[in-house]
C-alpha positions in Angstrom: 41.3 101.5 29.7 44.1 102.2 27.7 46.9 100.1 26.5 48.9 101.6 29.3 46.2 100.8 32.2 45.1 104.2 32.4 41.4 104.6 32.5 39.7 106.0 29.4 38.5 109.3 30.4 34.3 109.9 30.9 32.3 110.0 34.4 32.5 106.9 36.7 30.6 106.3 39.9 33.5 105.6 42.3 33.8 105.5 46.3 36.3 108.0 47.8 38.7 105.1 48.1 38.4 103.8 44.7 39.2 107.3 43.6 42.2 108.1 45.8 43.6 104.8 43.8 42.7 105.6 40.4 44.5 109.5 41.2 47.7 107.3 42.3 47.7 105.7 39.1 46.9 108.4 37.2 49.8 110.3 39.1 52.4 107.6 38.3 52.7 106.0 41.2 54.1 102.1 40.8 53.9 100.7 44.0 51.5 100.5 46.9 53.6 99.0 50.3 50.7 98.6 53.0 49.1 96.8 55.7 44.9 96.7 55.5 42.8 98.4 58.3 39.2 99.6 58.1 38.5 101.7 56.8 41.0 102.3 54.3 41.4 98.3 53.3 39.3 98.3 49.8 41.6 101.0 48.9 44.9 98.4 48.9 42.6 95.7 47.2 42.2 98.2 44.2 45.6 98.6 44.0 46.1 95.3 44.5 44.0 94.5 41.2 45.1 97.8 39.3 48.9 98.6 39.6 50.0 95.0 37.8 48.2 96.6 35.0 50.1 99.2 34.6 53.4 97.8 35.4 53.7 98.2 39.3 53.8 96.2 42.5 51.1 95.4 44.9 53.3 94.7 48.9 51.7 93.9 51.8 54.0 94.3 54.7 53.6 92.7 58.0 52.3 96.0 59.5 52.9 99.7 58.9 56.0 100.6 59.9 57.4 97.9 57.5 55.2 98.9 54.9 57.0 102.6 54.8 60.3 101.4 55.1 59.4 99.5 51.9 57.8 102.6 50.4 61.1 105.1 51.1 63.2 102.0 49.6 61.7 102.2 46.6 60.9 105.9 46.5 64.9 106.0 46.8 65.0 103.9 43.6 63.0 106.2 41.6 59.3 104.9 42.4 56.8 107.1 42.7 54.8 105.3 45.9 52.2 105.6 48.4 50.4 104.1 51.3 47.2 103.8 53.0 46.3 103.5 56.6 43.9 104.5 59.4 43.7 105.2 62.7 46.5 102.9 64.8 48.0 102.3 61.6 48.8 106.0 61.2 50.5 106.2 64.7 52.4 103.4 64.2 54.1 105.2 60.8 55.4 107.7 62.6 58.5 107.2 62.8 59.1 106.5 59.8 57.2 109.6 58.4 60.1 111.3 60.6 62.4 109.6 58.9 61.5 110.6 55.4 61.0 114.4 56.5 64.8 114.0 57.5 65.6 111.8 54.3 63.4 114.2 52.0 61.7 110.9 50.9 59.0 111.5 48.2 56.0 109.7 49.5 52.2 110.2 49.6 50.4 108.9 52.9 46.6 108.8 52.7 45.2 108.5 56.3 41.6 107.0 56.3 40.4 108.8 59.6 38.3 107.2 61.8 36.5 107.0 65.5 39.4 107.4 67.9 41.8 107.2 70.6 42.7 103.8 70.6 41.1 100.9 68.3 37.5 103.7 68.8 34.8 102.4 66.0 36.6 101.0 62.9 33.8 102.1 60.5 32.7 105.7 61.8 34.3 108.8 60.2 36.1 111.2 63.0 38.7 114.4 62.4 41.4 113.2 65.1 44.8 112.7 63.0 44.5 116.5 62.0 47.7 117.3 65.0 48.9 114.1 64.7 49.9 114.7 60.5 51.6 118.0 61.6 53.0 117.0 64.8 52.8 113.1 65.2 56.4 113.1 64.0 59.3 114.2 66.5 61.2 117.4 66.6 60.3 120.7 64.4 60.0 119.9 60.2 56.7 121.1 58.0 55.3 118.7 55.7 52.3 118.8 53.8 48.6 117.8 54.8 45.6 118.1 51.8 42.0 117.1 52.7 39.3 116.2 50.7 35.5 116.9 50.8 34.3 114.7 47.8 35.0 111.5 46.0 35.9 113.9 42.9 38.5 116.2 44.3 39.9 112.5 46.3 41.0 111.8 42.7 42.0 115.3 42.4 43.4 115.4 45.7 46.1 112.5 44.9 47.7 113.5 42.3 47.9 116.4 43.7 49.8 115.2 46.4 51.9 113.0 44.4 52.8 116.5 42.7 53.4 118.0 45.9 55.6 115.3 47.2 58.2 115.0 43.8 58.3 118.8 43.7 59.4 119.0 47.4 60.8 115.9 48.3 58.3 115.5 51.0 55.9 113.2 52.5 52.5 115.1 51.8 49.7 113.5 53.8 45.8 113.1 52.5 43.2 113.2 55.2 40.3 111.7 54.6 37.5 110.0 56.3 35.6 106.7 56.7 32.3 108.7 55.4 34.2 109.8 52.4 36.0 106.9 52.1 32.6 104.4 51.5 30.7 107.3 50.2 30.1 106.9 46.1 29.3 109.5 44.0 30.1 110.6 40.0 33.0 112.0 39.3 34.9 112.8 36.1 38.2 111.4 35.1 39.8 113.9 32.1 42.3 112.7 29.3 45.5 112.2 30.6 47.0 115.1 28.5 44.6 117.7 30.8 46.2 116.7 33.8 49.2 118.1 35.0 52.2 115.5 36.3 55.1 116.6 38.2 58.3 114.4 38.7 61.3 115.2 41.0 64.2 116.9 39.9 67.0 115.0 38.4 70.8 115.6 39.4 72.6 116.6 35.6 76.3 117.2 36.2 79.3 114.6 37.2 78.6 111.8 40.2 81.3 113.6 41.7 79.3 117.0 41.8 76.0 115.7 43.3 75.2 116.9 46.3 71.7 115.2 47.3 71.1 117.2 50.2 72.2 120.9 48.9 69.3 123.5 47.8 71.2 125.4 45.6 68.2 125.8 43.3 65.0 125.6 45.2 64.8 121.7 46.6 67.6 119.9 45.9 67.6 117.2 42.8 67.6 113.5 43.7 69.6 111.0 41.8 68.1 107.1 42.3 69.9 104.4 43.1 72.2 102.3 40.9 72.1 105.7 38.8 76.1 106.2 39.5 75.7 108.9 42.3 77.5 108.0 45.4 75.7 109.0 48.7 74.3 108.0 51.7 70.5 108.1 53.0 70.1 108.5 56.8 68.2 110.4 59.2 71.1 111.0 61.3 72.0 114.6 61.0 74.0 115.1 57.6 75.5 117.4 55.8 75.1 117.8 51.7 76.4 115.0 51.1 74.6 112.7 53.0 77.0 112.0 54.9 76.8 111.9 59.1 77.7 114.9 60.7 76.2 115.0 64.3 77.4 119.0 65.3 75.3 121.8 66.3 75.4 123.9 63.1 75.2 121.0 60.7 72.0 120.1 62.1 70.8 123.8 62.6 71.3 124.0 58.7 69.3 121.0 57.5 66.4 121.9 59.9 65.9 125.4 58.8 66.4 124.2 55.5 64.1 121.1 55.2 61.4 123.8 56.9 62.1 126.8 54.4 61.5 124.7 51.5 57.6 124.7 53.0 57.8 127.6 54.4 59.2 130.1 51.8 56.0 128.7 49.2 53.2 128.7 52.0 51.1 130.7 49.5 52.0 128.5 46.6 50.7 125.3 48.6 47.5 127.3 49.9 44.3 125.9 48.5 40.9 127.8 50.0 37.5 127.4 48.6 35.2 130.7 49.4 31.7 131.5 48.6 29.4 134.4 50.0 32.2 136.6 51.4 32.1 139.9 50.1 29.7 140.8 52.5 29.7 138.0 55.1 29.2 139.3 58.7 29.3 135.3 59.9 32.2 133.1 58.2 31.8 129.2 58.6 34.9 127.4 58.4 35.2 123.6 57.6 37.6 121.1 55.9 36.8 117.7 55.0 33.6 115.7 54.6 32.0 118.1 57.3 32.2 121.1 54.9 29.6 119.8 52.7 27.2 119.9 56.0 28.4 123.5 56.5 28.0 125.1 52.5 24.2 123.5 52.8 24.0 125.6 56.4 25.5 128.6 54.7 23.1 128.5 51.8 19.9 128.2 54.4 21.3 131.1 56.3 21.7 133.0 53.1 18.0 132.5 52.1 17.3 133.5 55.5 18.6 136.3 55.3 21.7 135.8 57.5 24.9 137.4 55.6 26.7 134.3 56.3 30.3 132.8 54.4 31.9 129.9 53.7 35.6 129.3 54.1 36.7 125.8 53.2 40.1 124.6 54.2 41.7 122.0 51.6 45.5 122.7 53.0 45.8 122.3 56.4 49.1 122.2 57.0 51.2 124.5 56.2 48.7 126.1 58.0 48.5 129.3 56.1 47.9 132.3 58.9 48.2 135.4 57.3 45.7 134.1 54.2 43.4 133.0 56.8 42.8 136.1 58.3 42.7 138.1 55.2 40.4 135.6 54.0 38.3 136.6 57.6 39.1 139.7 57.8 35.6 142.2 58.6 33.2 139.2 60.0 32.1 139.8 63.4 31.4 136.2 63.9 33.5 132.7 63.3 31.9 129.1 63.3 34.3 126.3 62.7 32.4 122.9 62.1 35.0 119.2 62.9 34.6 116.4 63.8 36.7 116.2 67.0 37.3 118.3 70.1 38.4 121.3 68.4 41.9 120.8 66.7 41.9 123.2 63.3 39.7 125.7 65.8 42.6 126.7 67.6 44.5 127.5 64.3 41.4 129.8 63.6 41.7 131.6 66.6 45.3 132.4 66.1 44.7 133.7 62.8 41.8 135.9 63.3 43.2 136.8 66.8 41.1 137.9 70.0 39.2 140.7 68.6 37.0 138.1 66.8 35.1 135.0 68.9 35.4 132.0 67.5 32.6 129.2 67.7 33.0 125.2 67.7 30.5 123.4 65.7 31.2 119.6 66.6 30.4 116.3 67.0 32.7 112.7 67.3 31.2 109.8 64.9 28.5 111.8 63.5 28.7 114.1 60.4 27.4 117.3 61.8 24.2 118.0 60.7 22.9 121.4 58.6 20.3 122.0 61.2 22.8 122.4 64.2 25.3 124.5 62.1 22.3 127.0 61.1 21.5 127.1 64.4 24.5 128.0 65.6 25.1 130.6 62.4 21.8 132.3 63.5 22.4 131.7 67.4 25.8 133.9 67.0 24.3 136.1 63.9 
C-alpha cells in the first residue's frame, strides 16, 4: 500500500466483502459505525484493521440504530461514512435511514441479504430487502438502491455509491448477498488517479446566506459543523433553513423536493447491463448474484438456437420504467430470475405492461440454477 493506506493498484483475490471495504476506502470514507451480523460481520473486521491506516475510525455501536445515529453525526461533520448490516439489522435502521432521507444525510448502507423473515438462515444468500430499501422507511422519499453481481463491480459498486450519496445528499443503499459476500474471486484495483471521486458540495458565500436546505442549484451545498454556518439538522418538517416549520405547504415543498432531486436524474442514475438483444424474442431479467446463473442460461439458449436476451438490473431503485421497457420493447416473452417471491417481477410487469407475460424464475436459499432458467427460456420460447 501506499503511504496514504491506499492499496497499490494490480489484481487481488478478494471476497465480495473484502471488496465492498477496500471501495469504501478507496472512496474516502473515514469511518465505519456498525454492529456485526452474519453475514456481513468480516466486512466490519476489515475496516476494523484498515481505516486506522488511513486515518479513520473503526465504532462499534451497541446495535444498529445507534450505529447510524453515529454515522449521520459524523457525516454532518464532514465524514464521508458507511455501514454494514443484514437481515434484522437492516430493519432495525430504518428509522434512521428515514431520518437521513429527511436530513439529506450522506451515507452509504451496504445490506448483506440473507435467508429471511425473521432471524431465517444467517449464512444463506436470499433477495428479500429489495421493497424494504425502497419502502422500509415511512412516508413517500426516493433514495438510491445499487446491486452487485461480482466481487469486482462490489469494489466498483461502493464508490460508486459513496459518489452517489455526496452528489445527492442521500443515503444510497448496496444490496448484496451472503453468496457474494463469501464468494472470492480476482478482481482489479486501478491507480487511484483512474478512478473518479465525488465530494459534496460546499456552501461559498457568508454564514449568514447559507441556506442548507435550499436547491437553488441542483442539491443544495452542505456546510459541516464547527465550519461557522448556523443551522439546525432535524427531521421534523423544515424549511431552508433548517429550521421547524410543521405547516402543510412547508412540508409539501421539502417532499417534492427531496424526491425531484432523484427523480429529475432517473436516467443519469440508470445503470443496465444488455447482451443479445437486437434480436431477442425472450429477454431474461436478473440483478444480483442470480444474474450470473441467468447470462450462462442465456448463452445455452443462444447456442440452442433460442433468440434469447439478457437484461441485468444494477439500479434498482429509482426504478427506471420507461428505460425498462425500451430496453424490452419487441420480445414476446419475459423471464425474471430472484431469489424471493417475486419482488423486482412486479416492477417488470409494470414496465412492459399487459401485452407482454412475464415469467418468475425463483428459488429462496438457493442460487437458481442455469438448468431451470433454460428450461423455463425454452418452456416459454
Amino acid at each position: 500500500m501506499d503511504e496514504k493506506g491506499i492499496l497499490n493498484p494490480g489484481v487481488y483475490l478478494f471476497s465480495g466483502n473484502d471488496a465492498c471495504a477496500e471501495g469504501a476506502i478507496m472512496a474516502g470514507c473515514k469511518l465505519y459505525a456498525g454492529y456485526p451480523i452474519t453475514p456481513s460481520s468480516d466486512m466490519a473486521e476489515r475496516m476494523a484493521f484498515r481505516l486506522p491506516q488511513v486515518g479513520g475510525a473503526y465504532v462499534q455501536m451497541e446495535d444498529e440504530m445507534a450505529s447510524m445515529g453515529v454515522m449521520m453525526g459524523a457525516s454532518w461533520a464532514g465524514v464521508k461514512v458507511m455501514t454494514a448490516t443484514s437481515g434484522l439489522g437492516f430493519s432495525e435502521m430504518q428509522e434512521h435511514i428515514s431520518f437521513a432521507v429527511a436530513t439529506e444525510t450522506p451515507c452509504v448502507i451496504i445490506d448483506v441479504q440473507r435467508g429471511g423473515p425473521g432471524s431465517g438462515v444467517v449464512a444463506l444468500p436470499m433477495q428479500g430487502d429489495v421493497y424494504q430499501a425502497r419502502w422500509g422507511h415511512h412516508a413517500s422519499s426516493e433514495l438510491i438502491a445499487l446491486t452487485p453481481s461480482s466481487v469486482q463491480e462490489c469494489f466498483n459498486c461502493t464508490i460508486d455509491a459513496f459518489n452517489l450519496s455526496e452528489q445527492y445528499r442521500v443515503p444510497v443503499i448496496l444490496l448484496t448477498d451472503a453468496k457474494l459476500a463469501h464468494l472470492r474471486e480476482k478482481m482489479r484495483i486501478p491507480p487511484v488517479d483512474e478512478i473518479k471521486i465525488v465530494n459534496r458540495r460546499k456552501p461559498t458565500g457568508k454564514p449568514e446566506e447559507c441556506y442548507p436546505f435550499l436547491a437553488q442549484e441542483g442539491v443544495a451545498p452542505m456546510p459541516s459543523f464547527g465550519e461557522g454556518y448556523r443551522f439546525v439538522v432535524t427531521s421534523t418538517s423544515h424549511n431552508e433553513k433548517g429550521d421547524a416549520m410543521m405547516t402543510a405547504d412547508t412540508h409539501y415543498k421539502l417532499v417534492r423536493r427531496i424526491n425531484e432531486k432523484i427523480l429529475r436524474d432517473r436516467d443519469k442514475l440508470t445503470r443496465i447491463e444488455t447482451q443479445y438483444m437486437d434480436d431477442a424474442d425472450v429477454a431474461v431479467v436478473a440483478y444480483g448474484t442470480p444474474a450470473r446463473g441467468a447470462l450462462r442460461a442465456v448463452k445455452v439458449a443462444r447456442e440452442a438456437g433460442i433468440k434469447a436476451g439478457y437484461v441485468r438490473l444494477i439500479t434498482l431503485w429509482p426504478f427506471n420504467e420507461q428505460h425498462v421497457r425500451k430496453v424490452l420493447e419487441g420480445v414476446r416473452q419475459v423471464v425474471v430470475v430472484e431469489l424471493n417471491m417475486g419482488q423486482m417481477e412486479r416492477e417488470v410487469c409494470r414496465a412492459v405492461g399487459p401485452n407482454v407475460p412475464v415469467h418468475l424464475v425463483m428459488d429462496i436459499c438457493r442460487l437458481c440454477h442455469p438448468d431451470d432458467i433454460y428450461r423455463k427460456i425454452r418452456e416459454v420460447a
